[in-house]
DRENRO-477364 format. One record per atom (N, C-alpha, C): residue in three letters; atom name; x, y, z. Coordinates in Angstrom, 3 decimals, m for minus. Atoms other than C-alpha are relative to their C-alpha. Layout:
<vexkes>
+------+------+----------+----------+----------+
| rest | atom |        u |        v |        w |
+------+------+----------+----------+----------+
|  ALA |   CA |        X |        Y |        Z |
...
+------+------+----------+----------+----------+
</vexkes>
This chain:
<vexkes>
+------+------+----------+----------+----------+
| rest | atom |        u |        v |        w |
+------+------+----------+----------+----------+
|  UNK |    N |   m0.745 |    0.867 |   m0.884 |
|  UNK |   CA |  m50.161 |   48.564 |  194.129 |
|  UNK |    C |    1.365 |    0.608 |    0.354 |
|  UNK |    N |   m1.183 |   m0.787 |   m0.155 |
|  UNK |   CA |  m46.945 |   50.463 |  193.829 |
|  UNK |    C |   m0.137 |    0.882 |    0.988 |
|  UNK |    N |    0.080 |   m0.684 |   m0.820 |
|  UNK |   CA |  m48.021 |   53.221 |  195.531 |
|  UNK |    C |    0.020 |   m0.169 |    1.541 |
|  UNK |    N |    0.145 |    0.514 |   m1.040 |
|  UNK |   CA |  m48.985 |   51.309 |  198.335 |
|  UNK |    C |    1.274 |   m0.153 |    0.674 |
|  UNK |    N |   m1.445 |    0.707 |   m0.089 |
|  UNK |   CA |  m45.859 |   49.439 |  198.329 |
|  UNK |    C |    1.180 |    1.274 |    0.904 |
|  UNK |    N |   m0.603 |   m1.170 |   m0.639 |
|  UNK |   CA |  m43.882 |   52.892 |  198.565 |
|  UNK |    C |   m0.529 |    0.773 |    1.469 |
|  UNK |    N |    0.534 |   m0.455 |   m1.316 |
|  UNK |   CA |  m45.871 |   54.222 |  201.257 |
|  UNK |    C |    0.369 |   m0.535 |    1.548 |
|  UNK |    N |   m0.876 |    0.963 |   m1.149 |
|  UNK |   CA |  m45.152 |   51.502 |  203.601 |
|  UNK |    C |    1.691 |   m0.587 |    0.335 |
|  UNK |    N |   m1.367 |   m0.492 |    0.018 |
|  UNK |   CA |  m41.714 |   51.867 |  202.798 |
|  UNK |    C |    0.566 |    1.134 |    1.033 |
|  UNK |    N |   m0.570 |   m1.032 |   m0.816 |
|  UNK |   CA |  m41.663 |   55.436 |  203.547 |
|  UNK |    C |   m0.435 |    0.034 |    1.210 |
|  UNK |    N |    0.168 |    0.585 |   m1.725 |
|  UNK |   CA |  m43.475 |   54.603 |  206.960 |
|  UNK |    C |    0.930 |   m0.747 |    0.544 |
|  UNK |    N |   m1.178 |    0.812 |   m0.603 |
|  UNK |   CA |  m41.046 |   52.244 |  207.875 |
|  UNK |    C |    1.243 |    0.740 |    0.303 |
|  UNK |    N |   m1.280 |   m0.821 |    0.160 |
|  UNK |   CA |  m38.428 |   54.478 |  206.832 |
|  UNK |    C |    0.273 |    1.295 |    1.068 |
|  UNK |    N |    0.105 |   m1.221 |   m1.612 |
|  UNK |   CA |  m39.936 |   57.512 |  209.347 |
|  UNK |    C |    0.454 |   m0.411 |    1.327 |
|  UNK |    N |   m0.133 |    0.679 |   m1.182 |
|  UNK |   CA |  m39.971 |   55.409 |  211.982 |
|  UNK |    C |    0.990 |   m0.425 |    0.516 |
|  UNK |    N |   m1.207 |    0.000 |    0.124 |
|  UNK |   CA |  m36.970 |   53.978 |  211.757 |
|  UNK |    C |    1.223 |    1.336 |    0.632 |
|  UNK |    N |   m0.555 |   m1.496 |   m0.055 |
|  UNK |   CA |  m35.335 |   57.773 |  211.254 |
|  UNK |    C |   m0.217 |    0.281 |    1.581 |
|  UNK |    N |    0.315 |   m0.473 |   m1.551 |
|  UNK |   CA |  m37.346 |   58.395 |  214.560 |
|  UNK |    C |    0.785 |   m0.581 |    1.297 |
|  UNK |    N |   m0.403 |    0.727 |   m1.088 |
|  UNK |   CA |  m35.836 |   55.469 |  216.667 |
|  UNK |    C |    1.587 |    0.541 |   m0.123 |
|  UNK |    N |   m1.438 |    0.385 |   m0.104 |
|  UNK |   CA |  m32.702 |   56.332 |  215.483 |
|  UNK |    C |    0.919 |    1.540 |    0.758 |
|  UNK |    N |   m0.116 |   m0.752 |   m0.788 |
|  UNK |   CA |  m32.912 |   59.870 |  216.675 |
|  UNK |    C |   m0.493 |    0.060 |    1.845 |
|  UNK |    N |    0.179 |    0.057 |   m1.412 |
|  UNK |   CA |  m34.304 |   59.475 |  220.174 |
|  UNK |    C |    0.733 |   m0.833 |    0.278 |
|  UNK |    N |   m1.061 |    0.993 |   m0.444 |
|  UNK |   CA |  m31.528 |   56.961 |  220.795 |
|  UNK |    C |    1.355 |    0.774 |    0.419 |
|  UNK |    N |   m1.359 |   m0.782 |   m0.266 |
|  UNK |   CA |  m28.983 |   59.826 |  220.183 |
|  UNK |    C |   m0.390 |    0.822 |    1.337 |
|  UNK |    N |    0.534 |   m0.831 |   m1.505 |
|  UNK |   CA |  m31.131 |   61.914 |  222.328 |
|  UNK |    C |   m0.031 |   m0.348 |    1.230 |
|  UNK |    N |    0.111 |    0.559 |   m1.521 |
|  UNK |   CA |  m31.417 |   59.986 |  225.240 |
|  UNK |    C |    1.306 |    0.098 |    0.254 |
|  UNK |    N |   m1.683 |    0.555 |   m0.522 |
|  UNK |   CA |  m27.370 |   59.057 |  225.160 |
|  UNK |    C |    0.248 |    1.149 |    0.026 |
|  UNK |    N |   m0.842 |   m1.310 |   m0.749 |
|  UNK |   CA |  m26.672 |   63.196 |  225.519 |
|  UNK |    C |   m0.535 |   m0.081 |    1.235 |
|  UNK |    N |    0.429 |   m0.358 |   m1.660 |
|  UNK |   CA |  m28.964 |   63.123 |  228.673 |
|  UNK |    C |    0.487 |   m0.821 |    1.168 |
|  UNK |    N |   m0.214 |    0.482 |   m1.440 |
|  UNK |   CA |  m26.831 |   61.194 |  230.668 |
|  UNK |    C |    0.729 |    0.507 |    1.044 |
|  UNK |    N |   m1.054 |   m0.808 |   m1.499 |
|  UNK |   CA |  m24.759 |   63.562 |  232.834 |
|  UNK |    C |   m1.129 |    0.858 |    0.948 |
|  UNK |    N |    1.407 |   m0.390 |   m0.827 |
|  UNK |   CA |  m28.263 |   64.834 |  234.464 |
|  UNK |    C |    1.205 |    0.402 |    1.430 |
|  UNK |    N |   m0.659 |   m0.387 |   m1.503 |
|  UNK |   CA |  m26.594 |   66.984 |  237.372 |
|  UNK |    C |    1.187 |   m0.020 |    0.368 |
|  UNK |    N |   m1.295 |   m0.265 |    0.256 |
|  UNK |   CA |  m23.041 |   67.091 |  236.771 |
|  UNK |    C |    0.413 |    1.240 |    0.158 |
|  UNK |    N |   m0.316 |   m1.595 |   m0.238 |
|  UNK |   CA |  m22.722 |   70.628 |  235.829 |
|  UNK |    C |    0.273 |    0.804 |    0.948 |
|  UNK |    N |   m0.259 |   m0.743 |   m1.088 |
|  UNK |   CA |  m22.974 |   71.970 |  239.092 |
|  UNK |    C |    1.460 |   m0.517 |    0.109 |
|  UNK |    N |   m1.626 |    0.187 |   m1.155 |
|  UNK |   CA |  m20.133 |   70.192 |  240.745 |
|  UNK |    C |    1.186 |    0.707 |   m1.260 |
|  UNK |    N |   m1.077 |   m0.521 |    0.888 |
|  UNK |   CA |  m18.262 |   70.752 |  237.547 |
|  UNK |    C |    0.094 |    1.675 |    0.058 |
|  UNK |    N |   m0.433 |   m1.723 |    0.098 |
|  UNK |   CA |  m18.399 |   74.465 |  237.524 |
|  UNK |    C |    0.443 |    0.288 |    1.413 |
|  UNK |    N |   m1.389 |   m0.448 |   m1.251 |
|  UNK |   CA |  m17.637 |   74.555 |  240.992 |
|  UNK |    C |    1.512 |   m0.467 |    0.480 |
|  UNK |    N |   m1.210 |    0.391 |   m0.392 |
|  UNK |   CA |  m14.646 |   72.195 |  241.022 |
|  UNK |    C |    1.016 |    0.818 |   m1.069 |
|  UNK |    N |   m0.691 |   m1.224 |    0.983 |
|  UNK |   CA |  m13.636 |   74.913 |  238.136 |
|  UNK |    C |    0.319 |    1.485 |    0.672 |
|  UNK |    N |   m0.256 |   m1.189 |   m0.836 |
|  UNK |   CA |  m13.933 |   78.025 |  240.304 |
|  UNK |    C |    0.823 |   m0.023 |    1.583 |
|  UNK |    N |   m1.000 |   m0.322 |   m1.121 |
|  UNK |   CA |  m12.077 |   76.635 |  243.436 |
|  UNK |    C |    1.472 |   m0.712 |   m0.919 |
|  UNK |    N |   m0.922 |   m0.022 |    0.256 |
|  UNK |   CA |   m9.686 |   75.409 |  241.202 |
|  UNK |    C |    1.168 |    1.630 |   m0.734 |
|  UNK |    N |   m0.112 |   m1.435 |    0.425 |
|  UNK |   CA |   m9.440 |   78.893 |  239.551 |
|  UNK |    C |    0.136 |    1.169 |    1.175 |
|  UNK |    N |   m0.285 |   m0.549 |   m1.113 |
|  UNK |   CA |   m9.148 |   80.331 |  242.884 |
|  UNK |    C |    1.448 |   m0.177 |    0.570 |
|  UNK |    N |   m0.788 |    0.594 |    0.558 |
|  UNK |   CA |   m6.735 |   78.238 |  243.455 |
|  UNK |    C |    1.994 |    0.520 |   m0.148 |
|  UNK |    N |   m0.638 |   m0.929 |    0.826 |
|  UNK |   CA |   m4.536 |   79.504 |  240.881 |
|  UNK |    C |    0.515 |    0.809 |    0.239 |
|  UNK |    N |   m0.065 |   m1.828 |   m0.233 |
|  UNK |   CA |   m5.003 |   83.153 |  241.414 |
|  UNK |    C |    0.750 |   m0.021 |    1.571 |
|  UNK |    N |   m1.317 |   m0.150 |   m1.255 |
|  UNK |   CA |   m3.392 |   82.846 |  244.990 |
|  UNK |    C |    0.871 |   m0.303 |    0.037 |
|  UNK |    N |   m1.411 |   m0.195 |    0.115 |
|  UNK |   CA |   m0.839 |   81.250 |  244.308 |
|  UNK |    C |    0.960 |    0.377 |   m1.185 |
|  UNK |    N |   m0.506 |   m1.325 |    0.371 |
|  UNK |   CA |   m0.061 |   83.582 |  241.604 |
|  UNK |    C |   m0.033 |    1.109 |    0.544 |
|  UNK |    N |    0.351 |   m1.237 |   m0.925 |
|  UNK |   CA |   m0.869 |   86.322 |  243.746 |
|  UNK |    C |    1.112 |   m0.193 |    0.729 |
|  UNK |    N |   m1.427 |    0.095 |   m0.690 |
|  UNK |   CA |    1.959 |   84.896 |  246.334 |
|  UNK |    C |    0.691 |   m0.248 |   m0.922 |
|  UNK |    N |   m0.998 |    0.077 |    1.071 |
|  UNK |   CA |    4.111 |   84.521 |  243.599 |
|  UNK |    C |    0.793 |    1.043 |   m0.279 |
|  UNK |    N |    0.170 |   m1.295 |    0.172 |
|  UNK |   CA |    3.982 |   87.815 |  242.464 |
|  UNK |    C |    0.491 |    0.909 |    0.569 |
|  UNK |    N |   m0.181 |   m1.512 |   m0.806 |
|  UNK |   CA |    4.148 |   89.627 |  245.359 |
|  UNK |    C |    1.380 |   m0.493 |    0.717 |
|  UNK |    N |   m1.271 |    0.355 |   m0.957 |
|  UNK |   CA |    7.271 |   87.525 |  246.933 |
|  UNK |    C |    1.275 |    1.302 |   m0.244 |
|  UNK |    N |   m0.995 |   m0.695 |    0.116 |
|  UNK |   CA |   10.384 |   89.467 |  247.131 |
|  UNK |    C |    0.822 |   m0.430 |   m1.308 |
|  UNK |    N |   m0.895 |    0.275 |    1.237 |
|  UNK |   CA |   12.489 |   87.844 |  244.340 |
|  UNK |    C |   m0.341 |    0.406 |   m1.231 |
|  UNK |    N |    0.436 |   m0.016 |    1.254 |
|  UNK |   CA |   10.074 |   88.082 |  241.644 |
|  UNK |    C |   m0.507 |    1.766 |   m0.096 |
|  UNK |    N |    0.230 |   m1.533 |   m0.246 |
|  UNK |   CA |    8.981 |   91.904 |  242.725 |
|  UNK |    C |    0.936 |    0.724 |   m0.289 |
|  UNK |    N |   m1.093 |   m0.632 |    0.526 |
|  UNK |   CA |   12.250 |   92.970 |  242.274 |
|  UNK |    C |    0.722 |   m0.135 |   m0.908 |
|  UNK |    N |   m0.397 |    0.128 |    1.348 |
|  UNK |   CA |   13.291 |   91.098 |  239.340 |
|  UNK |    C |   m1.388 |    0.960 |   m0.719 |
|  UNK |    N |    0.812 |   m0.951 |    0.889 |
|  UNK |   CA |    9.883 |   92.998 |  237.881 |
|  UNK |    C |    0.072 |    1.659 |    0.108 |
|  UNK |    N |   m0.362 |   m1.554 |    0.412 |
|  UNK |   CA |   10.663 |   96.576 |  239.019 |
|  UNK |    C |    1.301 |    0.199 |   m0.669 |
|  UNK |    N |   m1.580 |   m0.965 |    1.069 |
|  UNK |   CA |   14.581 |   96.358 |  237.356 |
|  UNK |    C |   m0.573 |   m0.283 |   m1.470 |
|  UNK |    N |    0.230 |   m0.058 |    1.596 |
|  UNK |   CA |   12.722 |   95.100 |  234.436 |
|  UNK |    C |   m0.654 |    1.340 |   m0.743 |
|  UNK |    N |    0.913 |   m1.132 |    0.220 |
|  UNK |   CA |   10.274 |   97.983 |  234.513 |
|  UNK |    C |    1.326 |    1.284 |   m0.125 |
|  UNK |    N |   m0.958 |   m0.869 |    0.289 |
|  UNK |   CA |   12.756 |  100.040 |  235.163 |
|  UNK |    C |    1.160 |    0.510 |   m1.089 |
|  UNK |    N |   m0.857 |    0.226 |    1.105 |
|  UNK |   CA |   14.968 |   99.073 |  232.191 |
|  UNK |    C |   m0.641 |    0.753 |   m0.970 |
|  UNK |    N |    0.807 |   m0.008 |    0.856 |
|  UNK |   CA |   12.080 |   99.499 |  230.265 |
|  UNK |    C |   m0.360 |    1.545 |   m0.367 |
|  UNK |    N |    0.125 |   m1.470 |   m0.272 |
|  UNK |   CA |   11.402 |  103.310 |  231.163 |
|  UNK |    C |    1.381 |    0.643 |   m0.204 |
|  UNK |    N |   m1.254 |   m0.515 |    0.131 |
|  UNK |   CA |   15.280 |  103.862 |  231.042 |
|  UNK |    C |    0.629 |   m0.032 |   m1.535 |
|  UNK |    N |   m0.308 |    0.249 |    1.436 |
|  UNK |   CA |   15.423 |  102.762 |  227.130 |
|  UNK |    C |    0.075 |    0.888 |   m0.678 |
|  UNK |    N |   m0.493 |   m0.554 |    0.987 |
|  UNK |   CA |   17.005 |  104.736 |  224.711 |
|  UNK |    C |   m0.882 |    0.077 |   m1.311 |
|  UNK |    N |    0.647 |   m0.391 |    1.210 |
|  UNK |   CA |   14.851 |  106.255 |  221.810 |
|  UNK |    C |    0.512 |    0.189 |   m0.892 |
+------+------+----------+----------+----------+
</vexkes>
């Protein structure tokens, strides 16, 4: 009788285990089709970016504060 007893336990207990994993499973699958837009609203934002670091960069103020730095830098005393 015991045995029994346990058995239908541990059935219960699988089952259980089971519902409680396909519950998690289902709740990751809900962004179904997201990804795309997300990686692209990542690469024009990353675009973006890069230009206007790029005009940044290349303006006059900051070009010439970076060659006296360079220049400092090459002019340093050993």
């Amino acid at each position: 009788m015991m045995e029994e007893k346990t058995g239908k336990t541990s059935a219960r207990a699988r089952a259980a285990l089971g519902e409680f994993w396909a519950t998690r499973r289902s709740g990751l699958r809900t962004d179904r089709g997201m990804s795309t837009v997300e990686y692209a609203m990542g690469l024009l934002t990353a675009a973006g970016v890069a230009a206007l670091f790029y005009k940044v960069m290349t303006s006059g103020p900051v070009s010439g504060a970076l060659e006296a730095l360079v220049g400092k830098a090459l002019d340093a005393p050993f």
